[in-house]
CHARMM internal coordinates of N, CA and C (Angstrom, degrees):
IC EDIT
DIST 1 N 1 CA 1.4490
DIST 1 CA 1 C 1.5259
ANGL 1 N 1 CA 1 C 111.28
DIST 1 C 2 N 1.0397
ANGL 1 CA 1 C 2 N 126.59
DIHE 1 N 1 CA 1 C 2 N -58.93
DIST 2 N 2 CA 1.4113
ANGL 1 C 2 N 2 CA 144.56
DIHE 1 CA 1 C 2 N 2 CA 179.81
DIST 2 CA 2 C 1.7233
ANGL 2 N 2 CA 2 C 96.42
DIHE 1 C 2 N 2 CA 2 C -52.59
DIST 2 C 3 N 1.4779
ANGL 2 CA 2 C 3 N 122.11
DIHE 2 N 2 CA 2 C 3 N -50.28
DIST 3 N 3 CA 1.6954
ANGL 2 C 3 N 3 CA 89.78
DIHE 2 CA 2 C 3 N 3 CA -169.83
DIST 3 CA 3 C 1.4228
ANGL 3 N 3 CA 3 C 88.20
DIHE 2 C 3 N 3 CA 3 C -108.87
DIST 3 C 4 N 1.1488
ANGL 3 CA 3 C 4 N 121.64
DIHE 3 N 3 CA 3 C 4 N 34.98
DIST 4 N 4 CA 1.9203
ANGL 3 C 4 N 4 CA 111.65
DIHE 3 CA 3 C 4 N 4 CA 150.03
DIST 4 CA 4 C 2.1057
ANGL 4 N 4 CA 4 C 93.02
DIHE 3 C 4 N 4 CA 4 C -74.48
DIST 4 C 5 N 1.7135
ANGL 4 CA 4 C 5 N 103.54
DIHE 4 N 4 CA 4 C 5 N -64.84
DIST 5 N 5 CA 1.5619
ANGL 4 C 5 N 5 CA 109.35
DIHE 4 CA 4 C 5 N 5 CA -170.00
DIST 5 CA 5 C 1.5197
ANGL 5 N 5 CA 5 C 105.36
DIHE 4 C 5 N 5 CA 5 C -42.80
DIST 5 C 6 N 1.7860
ANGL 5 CA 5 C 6 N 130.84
DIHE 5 N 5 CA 5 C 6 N -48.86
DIST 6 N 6 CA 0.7059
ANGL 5 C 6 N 6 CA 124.24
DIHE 5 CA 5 C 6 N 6 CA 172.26
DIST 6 CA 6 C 2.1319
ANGL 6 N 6 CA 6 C 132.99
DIHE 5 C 6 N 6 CA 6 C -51.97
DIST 6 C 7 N 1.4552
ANGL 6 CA 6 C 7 N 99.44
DIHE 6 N 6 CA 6 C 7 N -18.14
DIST 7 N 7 CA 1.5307
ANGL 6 C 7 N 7 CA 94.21
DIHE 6 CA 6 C 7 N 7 CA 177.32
DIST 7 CA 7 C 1.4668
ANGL 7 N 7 CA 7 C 98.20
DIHE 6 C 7 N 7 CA 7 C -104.84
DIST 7 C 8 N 1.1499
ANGL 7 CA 7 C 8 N 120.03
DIHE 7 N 7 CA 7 C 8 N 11.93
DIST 8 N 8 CA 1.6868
ANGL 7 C 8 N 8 CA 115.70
DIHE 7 CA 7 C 8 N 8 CA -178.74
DIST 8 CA 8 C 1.9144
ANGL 8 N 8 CA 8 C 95.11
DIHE 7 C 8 N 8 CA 8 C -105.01
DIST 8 C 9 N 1.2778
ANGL 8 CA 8 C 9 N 100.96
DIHE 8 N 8 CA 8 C 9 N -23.67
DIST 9 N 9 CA 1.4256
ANGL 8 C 9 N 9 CA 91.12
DIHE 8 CA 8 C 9 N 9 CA 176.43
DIST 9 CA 9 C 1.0167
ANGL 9 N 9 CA 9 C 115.68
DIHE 8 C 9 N 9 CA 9 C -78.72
DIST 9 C 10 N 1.7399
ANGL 9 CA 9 C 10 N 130.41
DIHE 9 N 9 CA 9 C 10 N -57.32
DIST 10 N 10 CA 1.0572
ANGL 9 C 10 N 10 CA 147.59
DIHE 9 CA 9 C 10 N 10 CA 159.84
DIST 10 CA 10 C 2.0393
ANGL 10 N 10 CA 10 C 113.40
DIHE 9 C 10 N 10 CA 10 C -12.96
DIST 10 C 11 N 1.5244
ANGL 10 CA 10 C 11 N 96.16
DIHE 10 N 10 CA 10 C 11 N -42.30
DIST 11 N 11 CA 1.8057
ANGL 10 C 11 N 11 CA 122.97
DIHE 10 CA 10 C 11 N 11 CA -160.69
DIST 11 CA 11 C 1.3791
ANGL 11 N 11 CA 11 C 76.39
DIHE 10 C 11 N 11 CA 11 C -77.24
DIST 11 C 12 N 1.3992
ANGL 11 CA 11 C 12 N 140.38
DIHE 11 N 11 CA 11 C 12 N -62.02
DIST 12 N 12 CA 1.6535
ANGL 11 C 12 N 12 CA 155.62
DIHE 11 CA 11 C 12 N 12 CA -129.65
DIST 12 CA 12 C 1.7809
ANGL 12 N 12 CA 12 C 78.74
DIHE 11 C 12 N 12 CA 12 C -77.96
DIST 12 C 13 N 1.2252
ANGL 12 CA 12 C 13 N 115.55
DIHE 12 N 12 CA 12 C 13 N -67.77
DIST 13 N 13 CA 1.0213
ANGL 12 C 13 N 13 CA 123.78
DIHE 12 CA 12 C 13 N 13 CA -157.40
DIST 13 CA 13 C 1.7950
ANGL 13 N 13 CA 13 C 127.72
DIHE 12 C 13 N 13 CA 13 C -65.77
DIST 13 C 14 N 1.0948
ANGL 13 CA 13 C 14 N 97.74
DIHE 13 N 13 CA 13 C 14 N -30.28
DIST 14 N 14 CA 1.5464
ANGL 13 C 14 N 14 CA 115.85
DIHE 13 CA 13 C 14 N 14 CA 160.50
DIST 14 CA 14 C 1.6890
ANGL 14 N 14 CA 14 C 123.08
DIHE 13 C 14 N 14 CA 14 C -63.77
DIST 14 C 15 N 1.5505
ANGL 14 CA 14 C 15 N 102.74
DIHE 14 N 14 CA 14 C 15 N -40.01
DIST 15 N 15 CA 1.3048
ANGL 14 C 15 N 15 CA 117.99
DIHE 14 CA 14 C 15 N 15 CA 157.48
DIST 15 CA 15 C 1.0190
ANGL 15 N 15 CA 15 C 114.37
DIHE 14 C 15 N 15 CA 15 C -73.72
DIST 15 C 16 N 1.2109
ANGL 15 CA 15 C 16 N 154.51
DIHE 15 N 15 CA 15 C 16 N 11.81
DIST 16 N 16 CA 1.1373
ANGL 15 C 16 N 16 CA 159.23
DIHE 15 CA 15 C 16 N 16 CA -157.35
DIST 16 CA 16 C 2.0382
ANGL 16 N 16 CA 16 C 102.52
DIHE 15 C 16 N 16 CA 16 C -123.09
DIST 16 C 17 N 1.5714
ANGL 16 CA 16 C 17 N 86.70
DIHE 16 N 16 CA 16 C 17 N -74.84
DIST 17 N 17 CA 1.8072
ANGL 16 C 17 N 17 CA 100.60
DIHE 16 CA 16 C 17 N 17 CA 161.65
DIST 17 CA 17 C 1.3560
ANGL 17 N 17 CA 17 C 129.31
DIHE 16 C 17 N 17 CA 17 C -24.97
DIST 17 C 18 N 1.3553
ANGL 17 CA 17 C 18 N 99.00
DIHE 17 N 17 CA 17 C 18 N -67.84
DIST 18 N 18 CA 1.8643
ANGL 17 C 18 N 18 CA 115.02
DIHE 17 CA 17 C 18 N 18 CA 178.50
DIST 18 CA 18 C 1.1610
ANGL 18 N 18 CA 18 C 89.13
DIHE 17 C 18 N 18 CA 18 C -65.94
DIST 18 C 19 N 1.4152
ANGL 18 CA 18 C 19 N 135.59
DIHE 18 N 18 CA 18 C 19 N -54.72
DIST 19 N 19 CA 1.9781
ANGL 18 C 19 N 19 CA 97.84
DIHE 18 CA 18 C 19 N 19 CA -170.86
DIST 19 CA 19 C 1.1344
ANGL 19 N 19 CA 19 C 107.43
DIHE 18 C 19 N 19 CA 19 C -44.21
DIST 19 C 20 N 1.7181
ANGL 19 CA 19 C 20 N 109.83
DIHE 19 N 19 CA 19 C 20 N -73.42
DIST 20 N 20 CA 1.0901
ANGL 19 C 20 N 20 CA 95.52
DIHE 19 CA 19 C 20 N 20 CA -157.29
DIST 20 CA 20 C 1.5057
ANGL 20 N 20 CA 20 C 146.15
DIHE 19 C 20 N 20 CA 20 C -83.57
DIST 20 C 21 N 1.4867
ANGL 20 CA 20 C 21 N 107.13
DIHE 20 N 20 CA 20 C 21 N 17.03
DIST 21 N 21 CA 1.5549
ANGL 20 C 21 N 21 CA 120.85
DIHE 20 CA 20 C 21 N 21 CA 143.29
DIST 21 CA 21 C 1.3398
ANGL 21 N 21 CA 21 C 106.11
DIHE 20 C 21 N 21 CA 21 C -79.78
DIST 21 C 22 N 1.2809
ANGL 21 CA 21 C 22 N 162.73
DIHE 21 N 21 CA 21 C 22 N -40.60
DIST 22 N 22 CA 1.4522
ANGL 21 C 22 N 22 CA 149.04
DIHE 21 CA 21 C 22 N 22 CA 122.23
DIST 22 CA 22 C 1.3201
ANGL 22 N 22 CA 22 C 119.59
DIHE 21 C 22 N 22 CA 22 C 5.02
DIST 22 C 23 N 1.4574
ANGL 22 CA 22 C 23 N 137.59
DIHE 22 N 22 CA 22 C 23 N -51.62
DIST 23 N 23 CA 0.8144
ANGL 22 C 23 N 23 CA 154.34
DIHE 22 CA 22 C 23 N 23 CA 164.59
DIST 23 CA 23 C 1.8162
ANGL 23 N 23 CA 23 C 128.41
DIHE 22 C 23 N 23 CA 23 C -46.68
DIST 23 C 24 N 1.2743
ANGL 23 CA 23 C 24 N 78.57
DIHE 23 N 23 CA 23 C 24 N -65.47
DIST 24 N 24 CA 1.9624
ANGL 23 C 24 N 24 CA 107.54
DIHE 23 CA 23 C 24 N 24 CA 172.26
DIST 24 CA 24 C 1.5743
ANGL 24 N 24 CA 24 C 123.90
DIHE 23 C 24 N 24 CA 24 C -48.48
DIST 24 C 25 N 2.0506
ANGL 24 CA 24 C 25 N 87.86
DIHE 24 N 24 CA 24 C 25 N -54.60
DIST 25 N 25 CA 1.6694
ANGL 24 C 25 N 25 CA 96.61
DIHE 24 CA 24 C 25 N 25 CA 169.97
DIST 25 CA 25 C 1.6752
ANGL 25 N 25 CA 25 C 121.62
DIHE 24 C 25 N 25 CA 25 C -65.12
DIST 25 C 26 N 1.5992
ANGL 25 CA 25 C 26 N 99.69
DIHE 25 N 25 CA 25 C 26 N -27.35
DIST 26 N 26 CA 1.5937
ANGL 25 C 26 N 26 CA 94.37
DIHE 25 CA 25 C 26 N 26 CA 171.92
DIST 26 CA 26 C 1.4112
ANGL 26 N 26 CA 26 C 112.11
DIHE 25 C 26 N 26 CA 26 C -86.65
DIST 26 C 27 N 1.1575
ANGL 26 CA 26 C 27 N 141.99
DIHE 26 N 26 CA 26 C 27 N -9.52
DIST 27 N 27 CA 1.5295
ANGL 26 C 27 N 27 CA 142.23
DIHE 26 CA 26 C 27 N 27 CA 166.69
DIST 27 CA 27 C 1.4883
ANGL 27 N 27 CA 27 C 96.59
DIHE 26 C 27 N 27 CA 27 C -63.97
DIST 27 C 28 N 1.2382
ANGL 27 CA 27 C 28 N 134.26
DIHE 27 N 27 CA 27 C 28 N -64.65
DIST 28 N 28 CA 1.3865
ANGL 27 C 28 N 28 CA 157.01
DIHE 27 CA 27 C 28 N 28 CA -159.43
DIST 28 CA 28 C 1.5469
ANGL 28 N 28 CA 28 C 94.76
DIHE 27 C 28 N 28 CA 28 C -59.54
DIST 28 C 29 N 1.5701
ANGL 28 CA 28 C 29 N 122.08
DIHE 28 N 28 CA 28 C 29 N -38.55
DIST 29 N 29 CA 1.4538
ANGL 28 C 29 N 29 CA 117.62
DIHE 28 CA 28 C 29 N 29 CA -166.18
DIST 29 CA 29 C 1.6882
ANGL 29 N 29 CA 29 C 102.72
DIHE 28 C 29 N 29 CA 29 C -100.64
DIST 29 C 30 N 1.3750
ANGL 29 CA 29 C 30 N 113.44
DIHE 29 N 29 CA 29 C 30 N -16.34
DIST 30 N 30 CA 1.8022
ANGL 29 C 30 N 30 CA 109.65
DIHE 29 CA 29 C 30 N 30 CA 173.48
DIST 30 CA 30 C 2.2974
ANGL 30 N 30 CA 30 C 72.78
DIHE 29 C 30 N 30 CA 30 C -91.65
DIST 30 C 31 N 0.7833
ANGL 30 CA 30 C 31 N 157.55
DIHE 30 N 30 CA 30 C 31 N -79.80
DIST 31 N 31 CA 1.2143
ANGL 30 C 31 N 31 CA 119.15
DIHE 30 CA 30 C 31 N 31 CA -122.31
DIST 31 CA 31 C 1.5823
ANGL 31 N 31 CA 31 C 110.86
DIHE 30 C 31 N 31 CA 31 C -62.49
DIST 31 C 32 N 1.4637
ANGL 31 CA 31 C 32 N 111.60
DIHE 31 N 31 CA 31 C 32 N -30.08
DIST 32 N 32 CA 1.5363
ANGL 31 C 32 N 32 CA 116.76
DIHE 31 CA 31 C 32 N 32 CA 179.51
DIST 32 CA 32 C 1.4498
ANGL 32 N 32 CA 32 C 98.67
DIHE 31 C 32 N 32 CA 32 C -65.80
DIST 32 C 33 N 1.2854
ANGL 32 CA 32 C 33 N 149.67
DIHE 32 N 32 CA 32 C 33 N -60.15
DIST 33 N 33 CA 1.2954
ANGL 32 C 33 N 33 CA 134.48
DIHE 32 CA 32 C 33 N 33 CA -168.20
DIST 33 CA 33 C 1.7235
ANGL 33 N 33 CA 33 C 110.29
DIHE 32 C 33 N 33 CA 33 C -62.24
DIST 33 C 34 N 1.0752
ANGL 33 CA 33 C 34 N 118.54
DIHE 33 N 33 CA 33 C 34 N -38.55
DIST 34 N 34 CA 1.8108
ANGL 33 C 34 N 34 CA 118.11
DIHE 33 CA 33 C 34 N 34 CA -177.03
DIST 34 CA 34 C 1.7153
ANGL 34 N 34 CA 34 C 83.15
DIHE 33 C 34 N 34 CA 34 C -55.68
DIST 34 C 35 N 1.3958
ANGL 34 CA 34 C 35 N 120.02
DIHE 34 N 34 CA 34 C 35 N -79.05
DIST 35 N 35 CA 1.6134
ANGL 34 C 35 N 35 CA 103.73
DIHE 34 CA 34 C 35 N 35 CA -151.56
DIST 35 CA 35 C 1.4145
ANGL 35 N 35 CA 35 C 110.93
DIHE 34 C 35 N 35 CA 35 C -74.46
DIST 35 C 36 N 1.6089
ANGL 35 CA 35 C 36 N 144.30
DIHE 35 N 35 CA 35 C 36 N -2.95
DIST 36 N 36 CA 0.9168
ANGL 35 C 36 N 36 CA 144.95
DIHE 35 CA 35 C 36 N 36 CA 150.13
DIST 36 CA 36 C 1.6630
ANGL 36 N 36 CA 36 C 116.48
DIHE 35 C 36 N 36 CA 36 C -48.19
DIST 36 C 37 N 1.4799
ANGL 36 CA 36 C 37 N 114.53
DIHE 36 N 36 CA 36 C 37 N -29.35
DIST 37 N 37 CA 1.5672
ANGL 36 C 37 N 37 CA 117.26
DIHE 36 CA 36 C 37 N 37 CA -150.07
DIST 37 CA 37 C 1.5628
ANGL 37 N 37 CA 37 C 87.00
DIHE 36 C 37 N 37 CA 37 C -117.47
DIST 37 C 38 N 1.0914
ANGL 37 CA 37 C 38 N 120.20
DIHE 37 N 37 CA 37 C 38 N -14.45
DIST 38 N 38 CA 1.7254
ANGL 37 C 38 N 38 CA 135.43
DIHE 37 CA 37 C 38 N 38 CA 160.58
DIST 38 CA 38 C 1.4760
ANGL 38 N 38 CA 38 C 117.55
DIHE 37 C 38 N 38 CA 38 C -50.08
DIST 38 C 39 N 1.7962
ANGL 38 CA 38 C 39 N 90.19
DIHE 38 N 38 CA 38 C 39 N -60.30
DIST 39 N 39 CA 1.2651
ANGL 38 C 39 N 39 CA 101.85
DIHE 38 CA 38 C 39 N 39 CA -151.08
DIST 39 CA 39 C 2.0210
ANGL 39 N 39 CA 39 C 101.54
DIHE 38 C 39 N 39 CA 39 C -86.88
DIST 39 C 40 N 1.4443
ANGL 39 CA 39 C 40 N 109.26
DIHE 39 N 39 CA 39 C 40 N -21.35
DIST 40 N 40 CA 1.3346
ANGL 39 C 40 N 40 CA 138.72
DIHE 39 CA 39 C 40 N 40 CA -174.50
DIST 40 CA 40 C 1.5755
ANGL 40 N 40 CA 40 C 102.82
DIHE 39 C 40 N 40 CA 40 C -96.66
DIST 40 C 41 N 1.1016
ANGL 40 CA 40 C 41 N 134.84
DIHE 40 N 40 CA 40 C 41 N -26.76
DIST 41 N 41 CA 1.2614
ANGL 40 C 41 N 41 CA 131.14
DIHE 40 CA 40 C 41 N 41 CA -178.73
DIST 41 CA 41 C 1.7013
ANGL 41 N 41 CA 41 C 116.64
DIHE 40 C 41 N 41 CA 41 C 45.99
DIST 41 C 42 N 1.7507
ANGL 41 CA 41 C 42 N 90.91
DIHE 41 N 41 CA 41 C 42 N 33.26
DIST 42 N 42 CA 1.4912
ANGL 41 C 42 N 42 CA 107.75
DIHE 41 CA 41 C 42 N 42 CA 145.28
DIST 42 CA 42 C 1.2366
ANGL 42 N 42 CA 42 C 152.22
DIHE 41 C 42 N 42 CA 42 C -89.76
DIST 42 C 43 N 1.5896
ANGL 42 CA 42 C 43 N 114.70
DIHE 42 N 42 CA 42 C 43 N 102.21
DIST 43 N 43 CA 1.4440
ANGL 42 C 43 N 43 CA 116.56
DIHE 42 CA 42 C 43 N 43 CA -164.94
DIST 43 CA 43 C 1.1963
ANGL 43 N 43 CA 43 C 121.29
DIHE 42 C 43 N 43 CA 43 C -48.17
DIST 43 C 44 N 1.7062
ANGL 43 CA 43 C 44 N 127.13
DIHE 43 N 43 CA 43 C 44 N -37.70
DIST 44 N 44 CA 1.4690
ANGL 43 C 44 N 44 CA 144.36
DIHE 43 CA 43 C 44 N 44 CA -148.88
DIST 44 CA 44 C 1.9459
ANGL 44 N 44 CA 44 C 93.89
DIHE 43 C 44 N 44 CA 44 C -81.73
DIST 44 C 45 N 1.8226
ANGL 44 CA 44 C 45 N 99.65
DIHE 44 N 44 CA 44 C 45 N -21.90
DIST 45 N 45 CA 1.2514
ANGL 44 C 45 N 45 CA 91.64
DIHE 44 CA 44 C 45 N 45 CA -176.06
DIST 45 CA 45 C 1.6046
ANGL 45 N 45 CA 45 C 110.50
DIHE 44 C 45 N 45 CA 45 C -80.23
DIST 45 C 46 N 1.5190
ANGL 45 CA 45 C 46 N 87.89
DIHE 45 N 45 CA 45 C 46 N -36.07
DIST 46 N 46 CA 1.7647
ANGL 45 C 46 N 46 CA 93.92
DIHE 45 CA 45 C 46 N 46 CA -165.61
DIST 46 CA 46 C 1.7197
ANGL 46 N 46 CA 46 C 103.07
DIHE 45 C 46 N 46 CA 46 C -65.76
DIST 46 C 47 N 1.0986
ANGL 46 CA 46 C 47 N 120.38
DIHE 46 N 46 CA 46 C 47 N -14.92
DIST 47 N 47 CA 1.2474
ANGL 46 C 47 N 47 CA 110.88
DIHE 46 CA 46 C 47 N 47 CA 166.25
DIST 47 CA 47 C 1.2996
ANGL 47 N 47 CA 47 C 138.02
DIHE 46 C 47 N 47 CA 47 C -90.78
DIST 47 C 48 N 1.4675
ANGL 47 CA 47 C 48 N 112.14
DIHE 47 N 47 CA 47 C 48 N -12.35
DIST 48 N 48 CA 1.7368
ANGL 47 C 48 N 48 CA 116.11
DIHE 47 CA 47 C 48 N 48 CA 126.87
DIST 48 CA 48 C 1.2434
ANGL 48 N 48 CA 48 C 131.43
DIHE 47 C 48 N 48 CA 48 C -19.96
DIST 48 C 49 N 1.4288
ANGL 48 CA 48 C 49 N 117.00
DIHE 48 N 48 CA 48 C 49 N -57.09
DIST 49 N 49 CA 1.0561
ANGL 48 C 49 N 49 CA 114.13
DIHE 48 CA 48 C 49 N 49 CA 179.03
DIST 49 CA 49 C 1.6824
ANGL 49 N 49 CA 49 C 129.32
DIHE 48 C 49 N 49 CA 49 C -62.81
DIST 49 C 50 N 1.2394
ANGL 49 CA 49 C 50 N 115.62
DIHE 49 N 49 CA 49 C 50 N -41.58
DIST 50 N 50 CA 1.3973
ANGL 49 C 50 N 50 CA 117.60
DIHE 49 CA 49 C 50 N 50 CA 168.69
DIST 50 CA 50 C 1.4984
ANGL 50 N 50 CA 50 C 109.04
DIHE 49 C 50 N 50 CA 50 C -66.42
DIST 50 C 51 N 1.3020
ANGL 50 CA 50 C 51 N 134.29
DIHE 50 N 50 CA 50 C 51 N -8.76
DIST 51 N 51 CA 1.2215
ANGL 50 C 51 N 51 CA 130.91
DIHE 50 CA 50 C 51 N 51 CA 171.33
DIST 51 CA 51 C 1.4462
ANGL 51 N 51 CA 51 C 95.05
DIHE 50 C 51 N 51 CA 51 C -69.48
DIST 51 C 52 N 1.4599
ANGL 51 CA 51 C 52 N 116.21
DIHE 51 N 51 CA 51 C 52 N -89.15
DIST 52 N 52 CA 1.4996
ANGL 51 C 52 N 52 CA 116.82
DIHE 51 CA 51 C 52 N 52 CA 174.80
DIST 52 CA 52 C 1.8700
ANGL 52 N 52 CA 52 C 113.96
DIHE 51 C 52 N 52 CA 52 C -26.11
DIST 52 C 53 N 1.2157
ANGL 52 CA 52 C 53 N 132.91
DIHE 52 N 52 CA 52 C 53 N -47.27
DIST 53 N 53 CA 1.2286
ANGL 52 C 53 N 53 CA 140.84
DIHE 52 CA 52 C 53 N 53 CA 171.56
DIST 53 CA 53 C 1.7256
ANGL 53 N 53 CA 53 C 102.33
DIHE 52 C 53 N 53 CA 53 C -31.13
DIST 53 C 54 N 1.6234
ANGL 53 CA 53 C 54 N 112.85
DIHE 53 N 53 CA 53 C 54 N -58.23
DIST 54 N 54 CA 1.3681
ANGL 53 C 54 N 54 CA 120.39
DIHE 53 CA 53 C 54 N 54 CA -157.44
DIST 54 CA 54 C 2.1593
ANGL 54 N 54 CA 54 C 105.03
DIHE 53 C 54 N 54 CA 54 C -77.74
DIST 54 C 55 N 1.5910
ANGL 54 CA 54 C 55 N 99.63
DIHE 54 N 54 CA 54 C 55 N -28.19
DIST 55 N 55 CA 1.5990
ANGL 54 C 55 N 55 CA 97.01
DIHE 54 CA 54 C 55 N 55 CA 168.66
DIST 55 CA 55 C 1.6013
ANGL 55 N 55 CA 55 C 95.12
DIHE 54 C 55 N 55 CA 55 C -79.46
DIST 55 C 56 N 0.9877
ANGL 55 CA 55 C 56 N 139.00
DIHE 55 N 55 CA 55 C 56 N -53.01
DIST 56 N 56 CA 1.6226
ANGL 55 C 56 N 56 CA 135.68
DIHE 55 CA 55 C 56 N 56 CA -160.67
DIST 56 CA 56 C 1.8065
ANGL 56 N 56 CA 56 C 96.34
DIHE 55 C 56 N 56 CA 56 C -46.56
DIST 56 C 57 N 1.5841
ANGL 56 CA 56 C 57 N 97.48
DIHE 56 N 56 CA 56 C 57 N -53.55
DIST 57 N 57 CA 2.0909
ANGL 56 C 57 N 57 CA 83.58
DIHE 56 CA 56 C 57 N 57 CA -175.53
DIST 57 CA 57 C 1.2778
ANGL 57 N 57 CA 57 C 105.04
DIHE 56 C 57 N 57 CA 57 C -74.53
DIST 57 C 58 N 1.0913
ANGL 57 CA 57 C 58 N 150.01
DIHE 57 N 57 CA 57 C 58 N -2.66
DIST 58 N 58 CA 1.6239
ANGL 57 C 58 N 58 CA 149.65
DIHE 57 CA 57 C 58 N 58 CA -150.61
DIST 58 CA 58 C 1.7623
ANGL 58 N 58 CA 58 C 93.97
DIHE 57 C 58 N 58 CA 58 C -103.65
DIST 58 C 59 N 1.3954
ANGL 58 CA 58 C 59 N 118.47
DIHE 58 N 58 CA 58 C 59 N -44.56
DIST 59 N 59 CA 1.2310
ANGL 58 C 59 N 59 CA 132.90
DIHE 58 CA 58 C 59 N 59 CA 164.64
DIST 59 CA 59 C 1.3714
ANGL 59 N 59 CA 59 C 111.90
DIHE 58 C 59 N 59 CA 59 C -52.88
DIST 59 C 60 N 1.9941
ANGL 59 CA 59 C 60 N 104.66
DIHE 59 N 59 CA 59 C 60 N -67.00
DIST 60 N 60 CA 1.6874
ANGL 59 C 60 N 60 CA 83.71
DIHE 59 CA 59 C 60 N 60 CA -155.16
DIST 60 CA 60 C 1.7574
ANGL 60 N 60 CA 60 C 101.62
DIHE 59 C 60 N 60 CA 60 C -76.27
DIST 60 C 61 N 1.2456
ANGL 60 CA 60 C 61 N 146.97
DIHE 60 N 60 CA 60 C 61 N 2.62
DIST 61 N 61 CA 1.5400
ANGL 60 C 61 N 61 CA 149.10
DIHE 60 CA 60 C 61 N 61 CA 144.70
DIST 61 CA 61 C 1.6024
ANGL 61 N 61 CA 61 C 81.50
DIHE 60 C 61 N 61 CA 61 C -36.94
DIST 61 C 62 N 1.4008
ANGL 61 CA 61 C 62 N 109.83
DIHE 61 N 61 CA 61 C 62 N -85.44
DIST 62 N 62 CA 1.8161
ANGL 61 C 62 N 62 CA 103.72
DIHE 61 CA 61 C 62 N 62 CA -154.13
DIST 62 CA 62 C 1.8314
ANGL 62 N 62 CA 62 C 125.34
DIHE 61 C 62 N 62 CA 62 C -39.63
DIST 62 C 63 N 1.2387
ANGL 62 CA 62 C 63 N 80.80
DIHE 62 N 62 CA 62 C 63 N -30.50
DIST 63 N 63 CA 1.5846
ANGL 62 C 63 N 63 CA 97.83
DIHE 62 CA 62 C 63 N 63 CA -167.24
DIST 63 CA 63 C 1.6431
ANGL 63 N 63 CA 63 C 107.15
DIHE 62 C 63 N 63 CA 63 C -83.16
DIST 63 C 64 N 1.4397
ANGL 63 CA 63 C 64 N 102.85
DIHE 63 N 63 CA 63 C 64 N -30.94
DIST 64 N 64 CA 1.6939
ANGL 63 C 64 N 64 CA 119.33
DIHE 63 CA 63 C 64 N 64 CA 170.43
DIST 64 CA 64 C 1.8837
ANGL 64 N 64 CA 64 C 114.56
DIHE 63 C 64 N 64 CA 64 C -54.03
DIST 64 C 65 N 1.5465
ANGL 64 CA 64 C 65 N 87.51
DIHE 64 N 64 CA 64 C 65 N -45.04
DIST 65 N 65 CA 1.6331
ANGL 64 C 65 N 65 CA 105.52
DIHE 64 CA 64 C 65 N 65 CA -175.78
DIST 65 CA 65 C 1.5663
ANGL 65 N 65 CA 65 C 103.85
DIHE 64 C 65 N 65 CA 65 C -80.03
DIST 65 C 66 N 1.4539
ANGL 65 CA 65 C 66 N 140.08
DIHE 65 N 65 CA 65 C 66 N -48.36
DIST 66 N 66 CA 1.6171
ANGL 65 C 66 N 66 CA 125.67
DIHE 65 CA 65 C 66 N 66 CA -177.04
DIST 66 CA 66 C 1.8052
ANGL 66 N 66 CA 66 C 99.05
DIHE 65 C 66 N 66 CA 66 C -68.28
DIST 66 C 67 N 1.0281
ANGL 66 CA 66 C 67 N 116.73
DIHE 66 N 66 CA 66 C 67 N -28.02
DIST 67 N 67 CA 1.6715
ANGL 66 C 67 N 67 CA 108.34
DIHE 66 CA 66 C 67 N 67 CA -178.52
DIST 67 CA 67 C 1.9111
ANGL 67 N 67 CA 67 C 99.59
DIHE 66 C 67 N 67 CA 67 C -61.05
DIST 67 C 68 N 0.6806
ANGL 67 CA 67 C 68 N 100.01
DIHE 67 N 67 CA 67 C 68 N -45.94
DIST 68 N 68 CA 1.8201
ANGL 67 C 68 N 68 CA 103.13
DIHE 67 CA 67 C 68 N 68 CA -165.18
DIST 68 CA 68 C 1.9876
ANGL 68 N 68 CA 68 C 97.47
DIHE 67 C 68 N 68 CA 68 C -67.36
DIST 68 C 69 N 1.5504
ANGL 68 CA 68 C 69 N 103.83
DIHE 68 N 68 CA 68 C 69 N -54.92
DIST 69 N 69 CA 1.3880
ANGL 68 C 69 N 69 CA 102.18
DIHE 68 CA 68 C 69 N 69 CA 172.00
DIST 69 CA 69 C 1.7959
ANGL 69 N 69 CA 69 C 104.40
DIHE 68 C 69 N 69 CA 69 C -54.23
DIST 69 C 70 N 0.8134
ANGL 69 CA 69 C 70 N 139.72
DIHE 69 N 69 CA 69 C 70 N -76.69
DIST 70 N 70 CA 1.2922
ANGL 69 C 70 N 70 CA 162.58
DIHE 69 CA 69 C 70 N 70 CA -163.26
DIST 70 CA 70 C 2.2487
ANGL 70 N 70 CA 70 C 105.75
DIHE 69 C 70 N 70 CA 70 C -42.91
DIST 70 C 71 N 1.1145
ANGL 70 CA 70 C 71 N 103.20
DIHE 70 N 70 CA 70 C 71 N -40.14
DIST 71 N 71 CA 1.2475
ANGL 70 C 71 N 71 CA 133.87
DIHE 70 CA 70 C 71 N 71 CA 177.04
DIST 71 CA 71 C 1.9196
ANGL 71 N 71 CA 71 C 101.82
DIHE 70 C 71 N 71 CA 71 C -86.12
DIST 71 C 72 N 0.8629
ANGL 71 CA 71 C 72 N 111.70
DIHE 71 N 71 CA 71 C 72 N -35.46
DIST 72 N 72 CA 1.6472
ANGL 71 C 72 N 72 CA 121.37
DIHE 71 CA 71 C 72 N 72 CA 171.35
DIST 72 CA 72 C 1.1653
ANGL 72 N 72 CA 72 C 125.68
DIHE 71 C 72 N 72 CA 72 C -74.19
DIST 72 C 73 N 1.4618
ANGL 72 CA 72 C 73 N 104.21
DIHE 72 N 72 CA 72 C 73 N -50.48
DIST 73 N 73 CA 1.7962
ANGL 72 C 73 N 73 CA 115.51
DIHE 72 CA 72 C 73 N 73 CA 152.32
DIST 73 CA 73 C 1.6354
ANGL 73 N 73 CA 73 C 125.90
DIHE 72 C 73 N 73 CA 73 C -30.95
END
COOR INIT
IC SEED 1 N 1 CA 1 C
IC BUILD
């Protein structure tokens, strides 16, 4: 019983990771388009960014929800 909870945590926790390197690379890819579309005074870019904006909250919800599972464990 104990190392079933233990590989479900372990599982929790890996899912946990990849978000939030998932997360990071899309922060990392709206910050290069904001000052690219700054510095270029390209709209098509700056609106990249709210694309990435809408996975970034979709994530941190996900990442909000394995902490609580993960924390429950």
């Amino acid at each position: 019983m104990a190392e079933h909870l233990l590989k479900r945590f372990d599982e929790e926790l890996n899912k946990l990771r990849y978000s939030i390197l998932k997360m990071g690379t899309l922060v990392q890819h709206q910050i290069e388009h904001a000052v690219s579309s700054l510095i270029n005074n390209n709209i098509d870019e700056a609106k990249l960014v709210n694309v990435f904006e809408l996975e970034v909250d979709k994530l941190d919800n996900k990442i909000g929800k394995l902490g609580l599972r993960i924390f429950a464990l």
